[in-house]
C-alpha positions in Angstrom: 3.3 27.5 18.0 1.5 24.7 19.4 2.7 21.5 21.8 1.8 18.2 21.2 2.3 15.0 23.1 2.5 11.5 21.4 3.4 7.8 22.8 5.5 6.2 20.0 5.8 2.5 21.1 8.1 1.2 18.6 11.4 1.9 20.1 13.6 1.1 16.8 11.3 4.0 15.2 12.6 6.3 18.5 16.1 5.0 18.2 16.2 6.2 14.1 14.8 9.3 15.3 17.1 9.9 17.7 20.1 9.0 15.3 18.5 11.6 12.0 18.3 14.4 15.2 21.8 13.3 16.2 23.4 13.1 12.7 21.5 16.6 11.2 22.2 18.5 14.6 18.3 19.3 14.8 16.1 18.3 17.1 13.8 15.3 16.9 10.4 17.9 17.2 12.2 19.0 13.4 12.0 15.9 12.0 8.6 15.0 13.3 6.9 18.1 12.3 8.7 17.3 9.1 6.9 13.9 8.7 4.0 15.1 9.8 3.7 17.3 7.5 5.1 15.2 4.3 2.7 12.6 5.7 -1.1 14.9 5.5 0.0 16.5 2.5 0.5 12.5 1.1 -3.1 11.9 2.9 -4.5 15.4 1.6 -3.6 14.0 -2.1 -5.2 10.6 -1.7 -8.2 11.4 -0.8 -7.9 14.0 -3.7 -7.4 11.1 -5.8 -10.4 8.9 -4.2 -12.9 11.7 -4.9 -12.0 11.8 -8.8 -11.9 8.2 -8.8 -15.6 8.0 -7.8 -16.7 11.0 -10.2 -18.6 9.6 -13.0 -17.4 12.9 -15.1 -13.7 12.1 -15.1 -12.3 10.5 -17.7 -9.9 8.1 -17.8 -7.5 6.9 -20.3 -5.3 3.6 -20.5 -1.2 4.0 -20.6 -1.6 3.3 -24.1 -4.5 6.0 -25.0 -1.8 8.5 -22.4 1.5 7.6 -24.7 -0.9 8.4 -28.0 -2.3 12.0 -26.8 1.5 12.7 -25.6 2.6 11.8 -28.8 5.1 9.4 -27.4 
């Protein structure tokens, strides 16, 4: 386990922090580990997506050319 140390200046963000802690009895280190971690694996997926929009080998289709190969 590892110990980190952040300034969060926006105290309304603090405040809803301190009220999800207060409301779920776990501490606010839960709930930020919890974001953090919801938060890379949204980053991790983006830039997954970045990477095949720049590959010339992908192919893409149109909702329309989607609905016809789904058959719906």
């Amino acid at each position: 386990m590892s110990t980190i140390a952040a300034r969060i200046k926006d105290e309304r963000l603090i405040e809803r922090l301190k009220k999800i802690s207060a409301e779920t009895e776990r501490p606010m280190s839960y709930h930020v580990e919890k974001a953090l971690k919801f938060y890379l694996d949204e980053y991790a997926d983006l830039l997954i997506a970045r990477e095949r929009l720049v590959d010339p080998g992908e192919k893409y289709f149109s909702i329309d050319e989607a609905k016809e190969k789904l058959g719906l």
